[in-house]
C-alpha positions, -999 to 999 in steps of 0.1 A, spaced: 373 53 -27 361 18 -19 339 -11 -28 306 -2 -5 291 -41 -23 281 -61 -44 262 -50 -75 248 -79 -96 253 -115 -104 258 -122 -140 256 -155 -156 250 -171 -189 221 -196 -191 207 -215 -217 174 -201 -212 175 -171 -191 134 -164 -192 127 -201 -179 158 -196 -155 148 -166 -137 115 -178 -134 126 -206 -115 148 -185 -94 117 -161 -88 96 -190 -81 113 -211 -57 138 -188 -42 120 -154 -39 146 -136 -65 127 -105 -80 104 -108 -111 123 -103 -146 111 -70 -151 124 -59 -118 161 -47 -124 171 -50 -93 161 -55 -59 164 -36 -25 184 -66 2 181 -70 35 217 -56 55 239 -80 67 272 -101 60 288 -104 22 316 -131 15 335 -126 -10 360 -154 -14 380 -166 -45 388 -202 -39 417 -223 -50 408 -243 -88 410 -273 -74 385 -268 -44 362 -295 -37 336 -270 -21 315 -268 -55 320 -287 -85 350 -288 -106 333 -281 -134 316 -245 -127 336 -213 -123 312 -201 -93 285 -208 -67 263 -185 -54 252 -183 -17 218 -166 -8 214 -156 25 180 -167 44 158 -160 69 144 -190 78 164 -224 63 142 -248 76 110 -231 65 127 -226 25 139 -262 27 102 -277 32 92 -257 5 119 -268 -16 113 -303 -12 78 -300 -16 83 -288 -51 107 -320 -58 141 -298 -55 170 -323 -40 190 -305 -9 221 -315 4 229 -310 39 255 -323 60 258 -313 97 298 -307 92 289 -270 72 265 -261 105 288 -243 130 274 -216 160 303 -193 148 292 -192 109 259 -210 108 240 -231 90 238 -243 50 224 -264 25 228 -267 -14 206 -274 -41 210 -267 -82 193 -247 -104 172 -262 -137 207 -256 -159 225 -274 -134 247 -242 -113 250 -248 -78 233 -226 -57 244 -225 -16 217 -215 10 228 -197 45 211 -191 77 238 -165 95 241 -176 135 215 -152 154 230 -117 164 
């Protein structure tokens, strides 16, 4: 028997209602009545990293990374509602692709990734 994926992300927020709205709104996350939702296939990491990484900040326990479609398309839409990115060229490779970060309202960091084409 084996892990087949992953099942949920669970987090504490300081206003979960206003939080999941903003995740619906801006990143396409299902509605809050929705209990789950049905993914696209394709690539999973799941990868402790040392405490002292600089990858995220040092002061959160985790990141999350959602997989998209389409960065440059989510990134204007992102700015357009006022969201900061950060990008920097060094993340983008042809082997694993291409990133950006932003952060949610409560201030979790949230990493965006466009997988290299098939």
């Amino acid at each position: 028997m084996s892990v087949v994926g992953i099942g949920g992300v669970f987090f504490r927020a300081n206003d979960p209602k206003a939080l999941q709205a903003w995740y619906r709104k801006h990143l396409g996350v299902p509605a809050e009545d929705a209990f789950h939702w049905e993914q696209q296939s394709g690539p999973t990491v799941f990868m402790p990293f040392p405490r002292g990484t600089d990858y995220f900040p040092a002061d959160k326990q985790w990141m999350i990374n959602f997989r998209v479609a389409d960065l440059d398309r989510l990134l204007s839409t992102l700015r357009d509602a006022g969201i900061a990115i950060t990008t920097n060229p060094e993340w983008d490779t042809p082997e694993t692709g291409r990133f950006a970060r932003i952060h949610d309202p409560e201030g979790n960091p949230v990493e965006l990734w466009e997988p290299p084409p098939e």
